[in-house]
C-alpha positions in Angstrom: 294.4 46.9 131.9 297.8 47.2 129.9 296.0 48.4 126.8 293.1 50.5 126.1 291.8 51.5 123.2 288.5 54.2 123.6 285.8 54.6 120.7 289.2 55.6 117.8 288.3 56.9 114.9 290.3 57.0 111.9 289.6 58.6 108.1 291.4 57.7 104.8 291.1 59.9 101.9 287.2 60.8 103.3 286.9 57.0 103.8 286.3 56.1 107.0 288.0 53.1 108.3 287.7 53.0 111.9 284.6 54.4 113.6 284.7 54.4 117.4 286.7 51.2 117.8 287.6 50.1 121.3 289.1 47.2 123.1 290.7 46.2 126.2 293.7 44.0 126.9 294.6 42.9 130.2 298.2 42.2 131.2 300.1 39.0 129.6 296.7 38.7 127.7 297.5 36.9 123.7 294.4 38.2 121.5 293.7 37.6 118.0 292.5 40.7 115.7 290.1 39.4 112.8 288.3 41.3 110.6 288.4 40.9 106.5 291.4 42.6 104.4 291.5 46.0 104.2 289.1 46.4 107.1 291.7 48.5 109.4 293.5 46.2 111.3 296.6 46.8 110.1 295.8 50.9 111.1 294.7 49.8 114.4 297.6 47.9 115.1 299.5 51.1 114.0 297.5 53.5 116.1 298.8 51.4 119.0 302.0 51.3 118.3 302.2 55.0 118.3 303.1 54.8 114.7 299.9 56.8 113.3 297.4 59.2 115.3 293.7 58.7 115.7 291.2 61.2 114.6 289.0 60.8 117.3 289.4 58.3 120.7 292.7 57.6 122.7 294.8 54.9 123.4 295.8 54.2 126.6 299.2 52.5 127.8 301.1 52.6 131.0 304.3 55.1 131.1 307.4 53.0 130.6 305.7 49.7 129.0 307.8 49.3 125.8 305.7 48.2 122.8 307.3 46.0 119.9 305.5 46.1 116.4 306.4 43.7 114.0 304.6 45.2 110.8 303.8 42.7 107.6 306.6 44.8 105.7 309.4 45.1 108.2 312.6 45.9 107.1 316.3 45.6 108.2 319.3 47.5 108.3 321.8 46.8 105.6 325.4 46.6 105.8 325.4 44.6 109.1 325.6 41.1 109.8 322.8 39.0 111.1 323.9 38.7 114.6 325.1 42.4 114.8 321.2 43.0 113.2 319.4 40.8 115.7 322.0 42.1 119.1 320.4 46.0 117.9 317.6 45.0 120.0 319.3 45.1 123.0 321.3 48.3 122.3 321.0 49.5 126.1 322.4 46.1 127.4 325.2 46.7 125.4 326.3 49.7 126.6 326.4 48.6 129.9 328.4 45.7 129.2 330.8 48.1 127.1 330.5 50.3 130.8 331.2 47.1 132.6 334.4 46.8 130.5 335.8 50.3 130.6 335.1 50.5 134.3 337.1 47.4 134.8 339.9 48.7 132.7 340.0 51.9 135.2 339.8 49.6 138.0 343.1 47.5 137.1 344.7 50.5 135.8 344.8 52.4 139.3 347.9 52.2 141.7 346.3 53.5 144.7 342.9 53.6 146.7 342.0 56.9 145.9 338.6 56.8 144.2 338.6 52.5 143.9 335.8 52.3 146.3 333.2 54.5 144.2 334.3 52.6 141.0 333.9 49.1 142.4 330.3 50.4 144.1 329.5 51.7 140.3 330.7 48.4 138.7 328.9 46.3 141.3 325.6 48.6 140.6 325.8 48.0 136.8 327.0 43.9 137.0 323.4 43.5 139.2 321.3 45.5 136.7 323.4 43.4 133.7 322.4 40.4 135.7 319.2 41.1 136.3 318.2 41.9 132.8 319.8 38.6 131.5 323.0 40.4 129.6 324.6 37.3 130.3 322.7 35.2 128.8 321.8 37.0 126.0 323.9 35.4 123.4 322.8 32.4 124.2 319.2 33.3 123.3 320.5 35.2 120.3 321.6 31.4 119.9 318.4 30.2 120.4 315.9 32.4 118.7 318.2 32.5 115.7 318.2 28.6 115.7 314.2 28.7 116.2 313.3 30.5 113.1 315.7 28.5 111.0 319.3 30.3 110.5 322.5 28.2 111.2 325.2 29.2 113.1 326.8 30.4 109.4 323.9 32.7 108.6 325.5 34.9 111.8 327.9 36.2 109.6 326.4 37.2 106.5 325.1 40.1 105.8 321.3 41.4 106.3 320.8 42.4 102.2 322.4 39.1 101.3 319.0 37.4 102.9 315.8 37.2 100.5 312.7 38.9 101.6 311.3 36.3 103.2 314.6 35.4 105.7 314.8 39.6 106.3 311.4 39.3 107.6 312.6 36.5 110.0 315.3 38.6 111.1 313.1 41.7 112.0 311.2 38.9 113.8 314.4 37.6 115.6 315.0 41.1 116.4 311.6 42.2 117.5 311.5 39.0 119.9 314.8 39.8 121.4 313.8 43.1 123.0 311.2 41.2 125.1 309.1 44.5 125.0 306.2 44.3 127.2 303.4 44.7 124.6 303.6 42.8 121.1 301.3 44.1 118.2 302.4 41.2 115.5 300.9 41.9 111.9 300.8 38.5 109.8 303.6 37.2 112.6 304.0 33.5 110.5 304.4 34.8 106.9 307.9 33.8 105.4 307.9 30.9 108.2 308.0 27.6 107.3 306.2 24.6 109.4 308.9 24.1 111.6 309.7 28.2 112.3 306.1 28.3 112.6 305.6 25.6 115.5 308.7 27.2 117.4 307.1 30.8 117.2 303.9 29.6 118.7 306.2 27.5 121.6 307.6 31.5 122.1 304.4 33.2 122.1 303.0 30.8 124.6 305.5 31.0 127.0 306.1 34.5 127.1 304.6 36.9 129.5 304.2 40.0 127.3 301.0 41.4 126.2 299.9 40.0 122.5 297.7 41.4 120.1 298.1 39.7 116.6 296.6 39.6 113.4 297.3 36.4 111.4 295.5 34.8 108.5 297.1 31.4 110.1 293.8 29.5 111.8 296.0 27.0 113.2 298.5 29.4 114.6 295.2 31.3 116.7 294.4 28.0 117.7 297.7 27.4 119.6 298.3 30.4 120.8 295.3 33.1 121.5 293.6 33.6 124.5 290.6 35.6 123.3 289.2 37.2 119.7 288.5 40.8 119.2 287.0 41.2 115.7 287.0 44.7 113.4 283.5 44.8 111.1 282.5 47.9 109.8 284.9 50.2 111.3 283.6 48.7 115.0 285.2 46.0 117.3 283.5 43.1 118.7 284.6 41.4 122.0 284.4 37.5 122.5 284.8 36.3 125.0 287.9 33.7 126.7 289.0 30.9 123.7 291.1 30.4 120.8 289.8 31.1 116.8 287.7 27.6 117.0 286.1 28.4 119.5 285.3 31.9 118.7 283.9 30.1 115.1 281.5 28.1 117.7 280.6 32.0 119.5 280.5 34.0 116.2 277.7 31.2 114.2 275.7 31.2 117.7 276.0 35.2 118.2 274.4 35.6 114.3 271.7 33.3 114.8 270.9 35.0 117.8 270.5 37.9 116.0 269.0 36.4 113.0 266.3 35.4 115.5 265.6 38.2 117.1 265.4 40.6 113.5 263.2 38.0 112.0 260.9 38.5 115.3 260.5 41.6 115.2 260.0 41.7 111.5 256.8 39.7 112.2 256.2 42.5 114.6 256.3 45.1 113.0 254.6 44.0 110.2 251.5 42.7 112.4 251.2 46.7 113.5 251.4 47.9 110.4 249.0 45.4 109.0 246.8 46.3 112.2 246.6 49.9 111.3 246.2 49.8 107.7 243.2 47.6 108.7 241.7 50.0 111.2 243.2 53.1 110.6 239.6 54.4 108.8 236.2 53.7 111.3 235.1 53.5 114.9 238.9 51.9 115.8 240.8 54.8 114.4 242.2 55.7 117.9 243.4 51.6 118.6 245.2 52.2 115.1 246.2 55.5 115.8 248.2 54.0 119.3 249.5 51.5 117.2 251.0 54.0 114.9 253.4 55.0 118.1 254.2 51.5 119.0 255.2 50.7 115.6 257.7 54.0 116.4 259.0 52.5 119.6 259.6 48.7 117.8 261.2 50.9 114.5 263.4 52.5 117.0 264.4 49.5 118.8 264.8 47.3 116.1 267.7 45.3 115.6 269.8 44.4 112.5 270.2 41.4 111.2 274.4 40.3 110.5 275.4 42.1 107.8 276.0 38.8 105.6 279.4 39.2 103.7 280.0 38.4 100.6 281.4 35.1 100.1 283.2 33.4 97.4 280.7 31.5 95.1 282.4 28.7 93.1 282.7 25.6 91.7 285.3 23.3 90.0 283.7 21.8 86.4 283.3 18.4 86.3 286.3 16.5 86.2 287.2 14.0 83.0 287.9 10.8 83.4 291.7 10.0 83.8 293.5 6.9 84.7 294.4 5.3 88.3 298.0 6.7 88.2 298.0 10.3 87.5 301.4 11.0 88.2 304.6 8.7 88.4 308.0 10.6 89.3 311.1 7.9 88.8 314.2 8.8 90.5 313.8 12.4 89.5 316.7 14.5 91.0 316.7 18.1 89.9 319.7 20.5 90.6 320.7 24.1 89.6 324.1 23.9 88.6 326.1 22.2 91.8 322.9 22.7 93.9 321.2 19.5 94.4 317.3 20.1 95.0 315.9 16.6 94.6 317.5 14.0 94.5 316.2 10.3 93.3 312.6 10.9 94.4 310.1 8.2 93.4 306.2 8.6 93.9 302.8 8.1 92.6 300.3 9.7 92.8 296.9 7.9 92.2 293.2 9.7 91.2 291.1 11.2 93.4 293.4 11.9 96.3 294.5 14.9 97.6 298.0 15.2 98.4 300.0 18.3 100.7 303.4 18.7 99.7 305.1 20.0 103.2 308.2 21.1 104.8 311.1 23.9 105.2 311.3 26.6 102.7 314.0 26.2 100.4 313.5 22.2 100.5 312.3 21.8 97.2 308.2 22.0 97.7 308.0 24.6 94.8 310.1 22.5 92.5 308.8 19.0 92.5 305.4 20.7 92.1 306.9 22.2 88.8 308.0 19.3 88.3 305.1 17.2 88.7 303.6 19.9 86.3 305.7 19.9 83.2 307.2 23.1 83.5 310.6 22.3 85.3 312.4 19.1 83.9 314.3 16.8 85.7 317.8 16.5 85.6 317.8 13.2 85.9 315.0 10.6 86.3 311.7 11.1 84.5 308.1 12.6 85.6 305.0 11.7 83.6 301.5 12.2 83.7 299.3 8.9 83.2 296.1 8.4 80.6 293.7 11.2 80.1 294.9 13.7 82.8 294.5 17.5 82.4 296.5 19.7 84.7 295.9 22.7 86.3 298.9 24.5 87.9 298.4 27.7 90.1 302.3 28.9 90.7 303.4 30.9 94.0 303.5 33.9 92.5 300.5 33.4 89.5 298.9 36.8 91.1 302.1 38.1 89.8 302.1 37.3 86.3 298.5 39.4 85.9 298.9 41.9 82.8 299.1 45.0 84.6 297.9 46.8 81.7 294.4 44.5 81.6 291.5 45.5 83.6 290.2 42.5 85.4 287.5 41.6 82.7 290.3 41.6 80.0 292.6 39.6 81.9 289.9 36.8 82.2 288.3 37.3 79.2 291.4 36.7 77.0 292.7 33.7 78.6 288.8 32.1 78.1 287.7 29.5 75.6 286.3 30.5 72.6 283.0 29.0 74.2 283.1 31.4 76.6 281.4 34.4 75.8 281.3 38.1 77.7 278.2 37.2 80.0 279.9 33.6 81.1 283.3 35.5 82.2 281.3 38.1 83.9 279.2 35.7 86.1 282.6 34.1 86.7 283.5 37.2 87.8 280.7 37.9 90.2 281.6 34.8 91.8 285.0 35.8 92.8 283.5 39.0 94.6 284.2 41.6 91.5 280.7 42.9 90.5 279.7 45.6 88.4 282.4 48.3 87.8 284.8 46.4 90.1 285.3 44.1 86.7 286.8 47.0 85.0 289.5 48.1 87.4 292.9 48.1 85.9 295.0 44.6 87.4 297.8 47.1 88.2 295.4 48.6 91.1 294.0 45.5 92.8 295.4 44.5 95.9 297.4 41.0 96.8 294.1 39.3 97.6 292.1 40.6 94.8 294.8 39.7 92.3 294.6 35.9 93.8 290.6 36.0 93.3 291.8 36.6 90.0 294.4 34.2 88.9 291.8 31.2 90.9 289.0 32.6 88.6 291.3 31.7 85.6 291.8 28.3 86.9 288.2 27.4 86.2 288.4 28.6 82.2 288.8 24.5 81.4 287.8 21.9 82.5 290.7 19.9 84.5 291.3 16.2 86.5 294.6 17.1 88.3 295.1 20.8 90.3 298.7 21.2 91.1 298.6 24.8 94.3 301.6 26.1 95.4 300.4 28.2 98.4 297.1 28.7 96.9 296.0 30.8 100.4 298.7 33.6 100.1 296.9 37.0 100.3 293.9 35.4 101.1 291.8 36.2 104.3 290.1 33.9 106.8 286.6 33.6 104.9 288.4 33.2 101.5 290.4 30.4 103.0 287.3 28.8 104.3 285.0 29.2 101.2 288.0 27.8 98.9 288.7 25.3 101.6 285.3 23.9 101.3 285.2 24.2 97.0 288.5 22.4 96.9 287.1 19.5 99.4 284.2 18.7 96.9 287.0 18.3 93.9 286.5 15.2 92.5 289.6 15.1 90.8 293.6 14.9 91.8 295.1 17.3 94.1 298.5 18.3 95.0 299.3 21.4 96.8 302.4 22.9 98.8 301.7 24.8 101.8 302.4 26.4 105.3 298.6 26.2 106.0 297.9 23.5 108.5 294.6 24.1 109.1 294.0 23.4 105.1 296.5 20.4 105.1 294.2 18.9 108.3 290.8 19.5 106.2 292.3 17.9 102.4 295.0 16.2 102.6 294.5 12.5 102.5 298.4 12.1 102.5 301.3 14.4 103.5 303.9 14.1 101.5 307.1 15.5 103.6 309.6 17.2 101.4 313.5 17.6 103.0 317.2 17.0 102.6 316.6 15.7 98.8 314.4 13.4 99.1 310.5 12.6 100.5 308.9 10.5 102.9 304.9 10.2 102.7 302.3 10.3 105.5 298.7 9.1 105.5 296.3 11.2 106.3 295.8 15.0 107.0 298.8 17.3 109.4 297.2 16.2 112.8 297.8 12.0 111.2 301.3 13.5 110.6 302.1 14.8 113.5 301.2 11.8 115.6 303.3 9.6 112.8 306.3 11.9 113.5 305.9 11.6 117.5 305.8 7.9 117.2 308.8 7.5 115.2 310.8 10.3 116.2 313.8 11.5 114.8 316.8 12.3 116.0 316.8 16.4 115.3 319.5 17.5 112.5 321.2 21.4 112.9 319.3 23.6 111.5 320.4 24.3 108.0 321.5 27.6 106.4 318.8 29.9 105.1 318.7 28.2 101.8 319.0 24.5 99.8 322.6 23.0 100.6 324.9 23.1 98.0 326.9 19.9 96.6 330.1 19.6 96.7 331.4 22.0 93.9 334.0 20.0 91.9 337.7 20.2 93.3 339.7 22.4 93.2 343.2 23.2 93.9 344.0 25.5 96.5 346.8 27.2 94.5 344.9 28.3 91.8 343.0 31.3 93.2 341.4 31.5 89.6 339.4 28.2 89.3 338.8 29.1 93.7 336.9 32.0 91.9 335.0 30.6 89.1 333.7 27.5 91.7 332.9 30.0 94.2 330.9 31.7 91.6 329.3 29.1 90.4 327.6 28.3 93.6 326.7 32.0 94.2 324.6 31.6 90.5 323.3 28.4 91.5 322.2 29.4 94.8 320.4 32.6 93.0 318.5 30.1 90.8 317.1 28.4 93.7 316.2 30.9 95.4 314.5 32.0 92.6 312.8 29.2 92.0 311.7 28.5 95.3 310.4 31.6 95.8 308.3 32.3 92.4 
């Protein structure tokens, strides 16, 4: 084994997160890590990685085996360049290039034999070991795994703090991946990736030979790429056994009922006994009833629990009103943010009742045609327009955000409710999205990232509404949350449109894919897996990757001696570019 992890325990502020867990990879093993938020996977990762001590338990890894940890808030240095950033991985192979260098300067610099032998022997020694650990190719998969997760050959250059938060957590990615450490411990590897970043990451992880454990909210990610499941409830890890997450859904529902099964029998059991010597307990069968009394010890003691059931999202979309076919025309609608051309002439319609996924790189413009499409960003040219009767609901990126932190999580429903709504209706809303009791009344500036989502989708269902517009309604959300609002938004009767990075949820709704890049849109019928085999039978010749944001028009001209007006276009692209960011990213 390359990893062992024996019965750790670990304690947070007298809470008890992990309580005797243990787990054993094997080498070049990939294995998923599942368990619900907050439920220590993050820590165990940690422990591993040698970031954090256990209170009780070991962890066990060979002498020598570098271990790479990519953690869900990595950060980068500043003041470097991205290629400079990325080439820190390999610190040691640098040196002995730099070595390789000086020793070859010494070499030409002698006049004589004396001591040319032993430098030559030396540089020979350190060329092979340079060889051998791919220093001469290394550029070229700087090149490579730079191009995979979406920079261009520009991006190289720039500097690490002039990258959003999303791109700086590609570049700890690039970086991580470039050390080729023999054990990878990934925390939420595919957040910040867009599809295609997403699909090259999982080409990586397959063919790579390193030892994988990873935690990821991405089902169709785990599909791809894991070999086996370990899953963290209550503190405790559970072993499945060789398959990816679908498989471990099949294991997991079969394990349960199993158990189900077996408590219920026992149940019947144990209740026969004690029926048996309540019966006979008085009377000439007093010593059957008293036997019984230490069987009904030995099934007590044996008995097995049934699964723990968690709690589970319990909701439902009001019905929908009645709108007309065409719930959404867009008419040459381009949108631009000063020289920065988002959209440009897009046309579509969108008819009731289906239930469209807005895909495709970040920065392509999924976030604005959805504000678009939902009144709050107009075009600059072109017109969008909602048809008869329809009543939109729009959840932005970044809704969980715009919470009053001062509000406790009653108040922040409660005041964006109908007046028909009274205290008990908000609350039983509220039990539905998981916060009972005196979990209503915790301040909004406590909750965590998943809690605050539960709580900007429970204000979605305050009206009634025909049209949802989601941008990346999963964020923050774990793998049952997904599921249950998964199945809640499958029954929606009305029109959907959402942008997202979650294939799995794109393959279960989407009854067209509508493919946003380079401006404009083409649409695809059916779910992602219809898409995929629409792209495969049409391919397309593969464009460079683009630089880490929208491309920029042409700015107007200007003349090369007037270093002025050079200035005040070159701003003017820097503010633009801002606002798209921005805007993308909200």
């Amino acid at each position: 084994m390359l990893v062992r992890v024996d019965n750790v325990i670990k304690d947070y502020g007298g809470q008890r997160v992990l309580r005797g867990a243990s787990l054993a990879l094997r080498s070049g093993e990939r294995a998923a890590l599942l368990g619900a938020n907050g439920g220590g996977k993050s820590t165990l990762l940690k422990i591993i990685a040698g970031l954090e001590e256990p209170d009780g338990g070991r962890v066990q890894v060979p002498a020598g085996a570098a271990i790479g940890y990519l953690p869900q808030d990595a950060g980068v240095q500043p003041g470097r360049s991205l290629h400079d950033e990325v080439l820190s991985a390999v610190a040691d192979l640098l040196e002995i290039e730099n070595e390789l260098r000086r020793l070859e300067a010494r070499i030409e610099a002698r006049t004589g034999n004396d001591g040319l032998e032993e430098l030559v022997h030396t540089h020979a020694e350190l060329q092979e070991e340079f060889e051998r650990r791919g220093g001469y190719a290394i550029e070229a998969e700087v090149g490579r795994v730079l191009a995979g997760l979406g920079f261009s050959e520009a991006d190289r250059s720039r500097r690490t703090e002039e990258f959003s938060g999303g791109w700086q957590m590609r570049i700890a990615l690039a970086r991580l991946l470039l050390g080729r450490p023999d054990i990878l411990l990934l925390d939420e590897p595919t957040n910040h990736l867009d599809l295609a970043a997403t699909e090259w990451l999982e080409g990586y992880v397959k063919a790579s030979r390193a030892t994988m454990l990873i935690v990821s909210h991405d089902r169709y990610f785990l599909d791809a790429v894991i070999q086996r499941v370990f899953e963290l409830r209550d503190g405790q890890i559970e072993s499945f056994p060789a398959g990816n997450y679908s498989a471990y859904r099949v294991e997991r529902a079969r394990r349960d009922e199993q158990l189900e099964n077996i408590a219920q029998r026992q149940q019947e059991e144990i209740e026969r006994v004690e029926a048996y010597i309540r019966r006979y307990k008085e009377g000439n069968r007093a010593t059957m009833a008293k036997s019984r009394e230490k069987m009904l010890a030995r099934l007590e003691a044996a008995r097995v629990s049934a699964p723990r059931q968690e709690r589970m999202l319990r909701f439902t979309f009001p019905a929908c009103p009645p709108s007309g076919r065409e719930v959404v025309t867009l008419s040459k609608v381009t949108r631009a943010y000063g020289p920065r051309v988002v959209l440009q002439d897009v046309t579509l319609t969108i008819e009731r009742g289906e239930h469209v996924a807005l895909i495709g790189p970040n920065g392509a413009g999924k976030s604005t045609l959805l504000r678009v499409i939902a009144g709050r960003d107009r075009p600059t040219r072109g017109s969008a327009s909602f048809g008869v009767g329809v009543r939109p609901a729009y959840f932005a990126q970044d809704q969980a955000e715009h919470l009053d932190p001062a509000n406790t999580v009653f108040d922040e429903v409660y005041q964006a409710a109908p007046a028909s709504w009274d205290i008990q209706a908000v609350r039983d809303l509220l039990g539905r999205f998981l916060f009972s009791g005196e979990a209503q009344f915790k301040a909004v500036a406590g909750l965590s990232g998943g809690e605050r989502s539960r709580v900007a989708l429970a204000k979605l269902l305050l009206r009634p509404n025909n049209l949802l517009l989601l941008d990346e309604p999963t964020n923050h959300l774990d793998v049952n949350t997904r599921e249950r609002l998964e199945e809640t938004l499958s029954d929606y009767t009305g029109t959907l449109v959402l942008a997202t990075h979650d294939r799995y949820l794109v393959d279960r709704l989407a009854t067209r894919v509508v493919e946003v890049a380079d401006g404009g849109v083409h649409v695809f019928e059916g779910g992602y897996s219809a898409y995929l085999r629409a792209k495969a039978a049409a391919p397309v010749a593969p464009a460079a990757p683009e630089p880490a944001q929208v491309v920029v028009a042409r700015p107007r001209a200007v003349v090369d001696a007037d270093p002025a007006a050079r200035r005040r276009a070159a701003a003017e692209v820097r503010d633009a570019e801002r606002q798209v960011t921005l805007a993308e990213e909200r």
